[in-house]
C-alpha positions in Angstrom: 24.9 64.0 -33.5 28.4 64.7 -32.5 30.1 63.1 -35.4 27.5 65.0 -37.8 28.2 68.4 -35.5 24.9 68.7 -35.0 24.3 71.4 -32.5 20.5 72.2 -33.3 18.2 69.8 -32.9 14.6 69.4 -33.2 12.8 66.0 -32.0 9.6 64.5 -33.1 8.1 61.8 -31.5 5.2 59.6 -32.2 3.6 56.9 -30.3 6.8 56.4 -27.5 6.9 57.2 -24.2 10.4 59.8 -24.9 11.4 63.0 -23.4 12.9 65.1 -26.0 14.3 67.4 -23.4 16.3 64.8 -21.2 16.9 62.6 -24.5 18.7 66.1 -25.9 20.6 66.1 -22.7 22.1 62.9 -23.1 22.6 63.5 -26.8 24.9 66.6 -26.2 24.1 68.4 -29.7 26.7 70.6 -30.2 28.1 72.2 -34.0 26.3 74.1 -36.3 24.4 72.1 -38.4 20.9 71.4 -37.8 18.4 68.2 -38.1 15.2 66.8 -36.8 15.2 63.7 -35.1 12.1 61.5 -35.6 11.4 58.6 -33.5 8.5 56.4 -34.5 7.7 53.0 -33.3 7.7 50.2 -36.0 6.5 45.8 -35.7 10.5 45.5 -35.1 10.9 48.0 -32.6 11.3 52.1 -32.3 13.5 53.4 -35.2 14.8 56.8 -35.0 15.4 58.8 -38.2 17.6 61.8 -38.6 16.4 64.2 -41.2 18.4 67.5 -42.7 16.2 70.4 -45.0 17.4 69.8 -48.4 18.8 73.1 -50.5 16.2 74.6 -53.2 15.6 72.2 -55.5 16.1 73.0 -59.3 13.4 73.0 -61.0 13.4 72.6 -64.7 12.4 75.3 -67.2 8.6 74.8 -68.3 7.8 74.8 -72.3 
């Protein structure tokens, strides 16, 4: 998080036994980007994923 400055952060969890509000303590965020943090278990352990929003997307002119 700190390398990233992320100082907003928004944690998902799913299946684990985690406590997004003491795992934000230890995490520090601080900056001013933002991401979501998902945590998921998987067969080779819990995996966490750190996910930014994307800009508008172009789209390209119909006809």
């Amino acid at each position: 998080m700190r390398e990233r400055r992320i100082g907003t952060l928004e944690i998902k969890k799913r299946g684990l036994e985690v406590d997004p509000a003491a795992l934000r303590k230890r995490l520090k965020p601080s900056g001013r980007a933002a991401a979501t943090l998902v945590l998921t278990p998987t067969p080779e352990g819990a995996r966490a994923v750190v996910c930014a929003r994307m800009g508008h997307l172009e789209r390209p002119p119909l006809g």
